[in-house]
C-alpha positions as CSV (number, residue, x, y, z in Angstrom):
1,X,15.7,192.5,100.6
2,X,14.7,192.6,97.3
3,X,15.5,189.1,94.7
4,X,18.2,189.3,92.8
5,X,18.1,190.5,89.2
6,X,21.0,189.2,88.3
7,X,19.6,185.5,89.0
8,X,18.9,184.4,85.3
9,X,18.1,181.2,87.0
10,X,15.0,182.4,88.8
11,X,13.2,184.0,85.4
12,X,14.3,181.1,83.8
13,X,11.9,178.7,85.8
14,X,10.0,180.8,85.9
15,X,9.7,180.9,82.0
16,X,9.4,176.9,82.2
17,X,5.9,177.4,84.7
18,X,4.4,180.1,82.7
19,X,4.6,177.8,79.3
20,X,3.9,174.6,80.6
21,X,0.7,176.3,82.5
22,X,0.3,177.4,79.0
23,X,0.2,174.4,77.1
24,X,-1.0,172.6,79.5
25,X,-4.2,175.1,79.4
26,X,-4.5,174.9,75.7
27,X,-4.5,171.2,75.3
28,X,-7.4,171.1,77.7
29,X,-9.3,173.4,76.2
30,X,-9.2,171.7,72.8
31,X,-9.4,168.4,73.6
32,X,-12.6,169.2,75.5
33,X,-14.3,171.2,72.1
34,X,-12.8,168.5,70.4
35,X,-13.7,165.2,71.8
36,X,-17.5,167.0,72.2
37,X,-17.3,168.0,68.1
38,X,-17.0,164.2,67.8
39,X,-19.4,162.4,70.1
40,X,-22.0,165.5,71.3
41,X,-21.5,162.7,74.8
42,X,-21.6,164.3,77.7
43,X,-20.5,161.2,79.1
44,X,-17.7,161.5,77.0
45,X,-16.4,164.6,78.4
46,X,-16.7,162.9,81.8
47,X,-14.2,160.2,81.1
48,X,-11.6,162.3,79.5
49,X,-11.2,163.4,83.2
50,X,-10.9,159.9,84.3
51,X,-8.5,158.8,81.8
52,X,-6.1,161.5,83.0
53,X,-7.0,161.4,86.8
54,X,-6.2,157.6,87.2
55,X,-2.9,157.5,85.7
56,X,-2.0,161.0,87.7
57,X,-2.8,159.4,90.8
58,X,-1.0,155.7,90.1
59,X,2.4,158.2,89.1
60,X,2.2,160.7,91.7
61,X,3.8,159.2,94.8
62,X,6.5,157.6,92.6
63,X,6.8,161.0,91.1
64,X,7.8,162.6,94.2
65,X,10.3,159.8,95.0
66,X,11.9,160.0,92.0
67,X,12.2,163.9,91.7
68,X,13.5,164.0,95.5
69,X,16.2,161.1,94.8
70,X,17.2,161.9,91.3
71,X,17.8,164.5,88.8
72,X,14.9,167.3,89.3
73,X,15.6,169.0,86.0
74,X,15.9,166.1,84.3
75,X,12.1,165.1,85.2
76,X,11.1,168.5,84.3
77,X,12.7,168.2,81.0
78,X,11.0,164.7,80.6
79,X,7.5,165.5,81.7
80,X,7.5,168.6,78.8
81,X,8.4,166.5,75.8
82,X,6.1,163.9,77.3
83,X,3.3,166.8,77.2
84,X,5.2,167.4,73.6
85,X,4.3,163.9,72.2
86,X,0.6,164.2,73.5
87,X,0.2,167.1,71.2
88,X,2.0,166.1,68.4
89,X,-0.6,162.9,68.5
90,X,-3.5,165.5,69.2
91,X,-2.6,167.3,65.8
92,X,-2.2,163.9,63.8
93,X,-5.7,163.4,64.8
94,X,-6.6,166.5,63.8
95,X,-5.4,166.1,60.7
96,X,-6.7,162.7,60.4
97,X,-3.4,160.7,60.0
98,X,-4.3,158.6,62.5
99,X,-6.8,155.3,61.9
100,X,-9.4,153.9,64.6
101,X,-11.6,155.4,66.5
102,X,-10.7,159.4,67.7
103,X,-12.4,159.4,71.2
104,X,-9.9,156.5,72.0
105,X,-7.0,158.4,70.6
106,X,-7.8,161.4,72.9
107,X,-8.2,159.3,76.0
108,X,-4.8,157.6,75.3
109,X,-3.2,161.0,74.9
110,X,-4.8,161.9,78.1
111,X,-3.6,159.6,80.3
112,X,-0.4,160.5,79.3
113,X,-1.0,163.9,79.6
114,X,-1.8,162.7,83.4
115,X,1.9,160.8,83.8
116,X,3.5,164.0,82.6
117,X,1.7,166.2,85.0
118,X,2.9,164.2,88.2
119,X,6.2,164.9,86.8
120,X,5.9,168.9,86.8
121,X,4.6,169.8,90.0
122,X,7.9,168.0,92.1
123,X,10.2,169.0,89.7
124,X,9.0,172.5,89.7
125,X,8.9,172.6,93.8
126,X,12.0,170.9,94.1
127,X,14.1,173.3,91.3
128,X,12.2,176.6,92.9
129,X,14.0,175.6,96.6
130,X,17.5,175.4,94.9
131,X,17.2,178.3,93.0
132,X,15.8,180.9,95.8
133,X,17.8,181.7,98.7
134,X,15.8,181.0,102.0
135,X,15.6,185.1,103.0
136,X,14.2,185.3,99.7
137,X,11.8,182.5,99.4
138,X,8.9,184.7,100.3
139,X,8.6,187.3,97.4
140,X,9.7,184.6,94.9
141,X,7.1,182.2,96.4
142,X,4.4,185.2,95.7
143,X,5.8,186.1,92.0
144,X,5.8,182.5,91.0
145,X,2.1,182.1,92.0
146,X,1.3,185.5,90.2
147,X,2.6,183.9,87.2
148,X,1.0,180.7,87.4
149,X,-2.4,182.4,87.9
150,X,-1.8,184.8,84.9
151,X,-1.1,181.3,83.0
152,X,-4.8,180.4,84.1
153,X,-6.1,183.0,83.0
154,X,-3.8,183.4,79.3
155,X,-4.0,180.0,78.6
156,X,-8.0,178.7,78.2
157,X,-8.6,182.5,76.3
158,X,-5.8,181.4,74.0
159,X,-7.2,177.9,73.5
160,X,-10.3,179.3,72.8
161,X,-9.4,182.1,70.4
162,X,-7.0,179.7,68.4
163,X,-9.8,177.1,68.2
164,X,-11.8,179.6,67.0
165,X,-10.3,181.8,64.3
166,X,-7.2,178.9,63.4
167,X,-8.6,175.4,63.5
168,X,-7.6,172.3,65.9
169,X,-4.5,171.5,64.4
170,X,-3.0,175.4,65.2
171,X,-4.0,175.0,68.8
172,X,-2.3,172.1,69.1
173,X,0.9,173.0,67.6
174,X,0.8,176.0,69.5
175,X,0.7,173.5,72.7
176,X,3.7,171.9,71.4
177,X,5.7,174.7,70.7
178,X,5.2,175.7,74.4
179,X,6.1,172.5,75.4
180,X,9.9,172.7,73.7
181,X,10.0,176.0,74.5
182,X,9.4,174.9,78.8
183,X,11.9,172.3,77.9
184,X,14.8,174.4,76.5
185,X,14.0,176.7,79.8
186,X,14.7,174.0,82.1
187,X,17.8,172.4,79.8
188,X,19.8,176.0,80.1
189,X,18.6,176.9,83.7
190,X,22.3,176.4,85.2
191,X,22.0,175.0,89.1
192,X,23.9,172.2,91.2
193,X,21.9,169.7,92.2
194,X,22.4,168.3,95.7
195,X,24.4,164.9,96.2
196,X,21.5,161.9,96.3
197,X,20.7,161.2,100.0
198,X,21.1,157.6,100.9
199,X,17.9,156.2,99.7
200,X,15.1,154.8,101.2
201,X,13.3,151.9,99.9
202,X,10.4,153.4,97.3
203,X,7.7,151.8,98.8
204,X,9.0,152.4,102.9
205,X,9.3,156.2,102.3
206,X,5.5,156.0,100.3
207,X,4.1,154.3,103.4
208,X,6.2,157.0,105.7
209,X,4.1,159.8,104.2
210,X,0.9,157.7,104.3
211,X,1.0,157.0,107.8
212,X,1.6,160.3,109.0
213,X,-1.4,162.0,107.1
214,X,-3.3,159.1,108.1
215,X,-2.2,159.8,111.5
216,X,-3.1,163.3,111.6
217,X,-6.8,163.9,112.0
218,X,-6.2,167.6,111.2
219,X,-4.7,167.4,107.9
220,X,-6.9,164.2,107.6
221,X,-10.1,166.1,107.5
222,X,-8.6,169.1,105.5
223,X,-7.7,166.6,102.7
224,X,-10.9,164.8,102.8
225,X,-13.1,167.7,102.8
226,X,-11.1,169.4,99.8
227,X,-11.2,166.6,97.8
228,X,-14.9,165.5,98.2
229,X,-15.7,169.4,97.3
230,X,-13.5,168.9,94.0
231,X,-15.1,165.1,93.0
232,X,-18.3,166.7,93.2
233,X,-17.6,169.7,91.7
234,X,-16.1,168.7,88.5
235,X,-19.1,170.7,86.4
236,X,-16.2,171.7,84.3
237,X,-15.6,168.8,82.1
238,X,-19.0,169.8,80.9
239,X,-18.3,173.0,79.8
240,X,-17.9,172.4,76.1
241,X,-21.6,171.0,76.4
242,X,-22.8,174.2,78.4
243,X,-21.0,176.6,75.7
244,X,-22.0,174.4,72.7
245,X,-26.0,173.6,73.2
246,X,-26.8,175.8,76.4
247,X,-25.2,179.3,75.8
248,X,-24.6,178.5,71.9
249,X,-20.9,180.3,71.9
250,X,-18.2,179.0,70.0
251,X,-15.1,177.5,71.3
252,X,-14.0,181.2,72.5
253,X,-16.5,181.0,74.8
254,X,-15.4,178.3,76.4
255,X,-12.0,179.9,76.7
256,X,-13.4,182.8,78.5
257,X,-15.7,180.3,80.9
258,X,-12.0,178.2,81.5
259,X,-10.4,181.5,82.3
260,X,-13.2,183.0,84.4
261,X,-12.0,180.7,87.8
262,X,-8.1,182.2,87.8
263,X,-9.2,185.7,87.5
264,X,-11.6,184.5,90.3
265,X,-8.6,183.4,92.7
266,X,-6.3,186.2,91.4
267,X,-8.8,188.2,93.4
268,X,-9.4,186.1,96.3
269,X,-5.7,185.9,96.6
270,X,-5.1,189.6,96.8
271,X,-8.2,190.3,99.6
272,X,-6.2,187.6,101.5
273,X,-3.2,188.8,101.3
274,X,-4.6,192.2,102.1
275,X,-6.5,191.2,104.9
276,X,-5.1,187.9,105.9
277,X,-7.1,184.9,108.1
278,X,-5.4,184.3,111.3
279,X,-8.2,182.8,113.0
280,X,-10.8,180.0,112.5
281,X,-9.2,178.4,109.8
282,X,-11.4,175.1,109.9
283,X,-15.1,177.4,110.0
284,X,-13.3,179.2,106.9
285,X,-12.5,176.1,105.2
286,X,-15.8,175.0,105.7
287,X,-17.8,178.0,104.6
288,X,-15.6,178.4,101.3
289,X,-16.6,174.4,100.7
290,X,-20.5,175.4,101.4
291,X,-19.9,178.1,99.1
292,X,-18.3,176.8,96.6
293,X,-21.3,174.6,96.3
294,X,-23.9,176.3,96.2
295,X,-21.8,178.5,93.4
296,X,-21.9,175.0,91.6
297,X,-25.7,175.1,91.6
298,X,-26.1,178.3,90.1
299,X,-23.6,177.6,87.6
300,X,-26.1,174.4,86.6
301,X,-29.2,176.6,86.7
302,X,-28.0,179.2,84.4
303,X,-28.9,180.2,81.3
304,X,-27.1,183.1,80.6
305,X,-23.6,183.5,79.5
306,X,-22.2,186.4,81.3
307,X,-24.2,185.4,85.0
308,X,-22.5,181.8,84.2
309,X,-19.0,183.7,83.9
310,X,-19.9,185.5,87.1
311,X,-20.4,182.2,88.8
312,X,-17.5,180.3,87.6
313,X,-15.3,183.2,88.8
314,X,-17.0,182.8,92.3
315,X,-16.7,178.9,92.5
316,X,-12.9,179.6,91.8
317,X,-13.0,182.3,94.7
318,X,-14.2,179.6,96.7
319,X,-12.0,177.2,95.6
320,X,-8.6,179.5,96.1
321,X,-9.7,179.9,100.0
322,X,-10.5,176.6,100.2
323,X,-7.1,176.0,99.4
324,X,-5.6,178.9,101.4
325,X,-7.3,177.7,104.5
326,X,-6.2,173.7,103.9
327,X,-2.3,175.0,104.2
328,X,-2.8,176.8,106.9
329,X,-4.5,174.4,108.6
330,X,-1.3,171.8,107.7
331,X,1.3,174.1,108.7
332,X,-0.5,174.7,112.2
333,X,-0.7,170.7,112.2
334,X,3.0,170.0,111.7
């Protein structure tokens, strides 16, 4: 059965993942030429990480409480004009409007960038199972993921090229506009949210979810392997450093390098879905983590462009069927 053309709502959230991927793309891409312009810290470029990781992960289990007990377009429509005021305060910087120091400007509009982005990935979730009829959810599920890997792949090459030939200031605005333009999406997609169920205390239905990853060893491991292989292999906070005094490209460069890991797991994602995995998930989860490192090392060792491109493709191969593999192994688990 093929989806329904005539649901606008479907394209319409749809239109709100493709621009928030977008902006979200952009901002990191200048922020990361940015804050490097400014301090030449490799350090630096480490901690902008941080300062958006640490508020993510204080926000995120709230996050999912509040989109499953409240309004989920509303929190959509919040999280994009949060995303909205980081960029306007980007572009002030930019333009130098802003006093004190810039580095702790950026890091301020970073950790807020990390509250919004608790917010989008619920609300999106939440909205996408009230919009798509269950016999349906398949094909939608698989056009939604093409679209947020084409946004992977659009976004860093547009950050890069409006860095490049428009300034800081452009790139940013052009983050903005993307943010309004997700927000309208979400503010005319038309759907009837379900009644609140009675609620649960916050912090009871927090420790609910805790305690039964905690108590499964399967999805245990799975998590602890995955995110052990991403702590170690953030190499890409310092690509700005790489493209600026390694490869000596401009900021398009680093656009291309950002965009290289999504055409990576567009790829990965179509073998797999041409030749699917039905056995040995945990020996494939493994081997894509081994893999993905030692694609890490010869990112670090290289010294030319286009073979660094090739390997940041292939760590994102890695890292797509790493992911794959660690939702297989929780659906067999529950």
């Amino acid at each position: 059965m093929q989806l329904s053309i005539k649901s606008k709502s479907f394209y319409k959230l749809l239109s709100f993942r493709i621009l928030i991927v977008l902006a979200y793309q952009i901002i990191a891409i200048v922020v990361g030429w940015h804050l490097y312009e400014l301090t030449h810290d490799t350090l630096a470029l480490g901690l902008v990480g941080l300062a958006e990781v640490v508020p993510y992960f204080c926000t995120a289990l709230f996050a999912g409480y509040a989109v499953d007990h409240y309004s989920r377009r509303l929190f959509g429509v919040l999280a994009c004009l949060m995303l909205f005021l980081t960029t306007l305060t980007l572009v002030a910087l930019s333009l130098g409007y802003l006093r004190g120091e810039p580095a702790l400007w950026i890091y301020g509009a970073i950790a807020f960038t990390g509250v919004a982005r608790a917010f989008i990935g619920p609300s999106y979730s939440s909205l996408f199972a009230l919009v798509i009829p269950r016999d349906q959810y398949a094909r939608a599920a698989g056009i939604g993921s093409a679209v947020f890997q084409s946004g992977l792949v659009i976004g860093p090459a547009l950050g890069g090229i409006l860095v490049g030939f428009a300034g800081k200031s452009a790139a940013y605005g052009v983050a903005a506009s993307l943010c309004l333009a997700a927000a309208l999406a979400l503010i005319l997609l038309r759907i009837e949210e379900p009644a609140s169920a009675p609620s649960t205390p916050i912090f009871t239905s927090i420790a609910e979810g805790l305690r039964f990853v905690f108590s499964n060893q399967i999805i245990l491991g799975a998590q602890s392997l995955d995110m052990f292989a991403v702590l170690f292999g953030g190499a890409v906070a310092m690509l700005p450093a790489f493209i600026h005094d390694i490869f000596h490209y401009g900021p398009e460069g680093l656009g291309i390098l950002r965009a290289a890991p999504a055409i990576g797991a567009v790829m990965t994602g179509l073998f797999v879905t041409r030749y699917p995995i039905n056995r040995h998930a945990g020996r494939w989860l493994l081997g894509a983590v081994a893999g993905f490192g030692v694609c890490m090392i010869g990112f670090a060792l290289s010294v030319n462009f286009w073979v660094a491109w090739v390997k940041r493709r292939a760590i994102f191969e890695q890292q797509n069927a790493r992911y794959l593999e660690k939702k297989r192994i929780a659906i067999y688990a529950t």
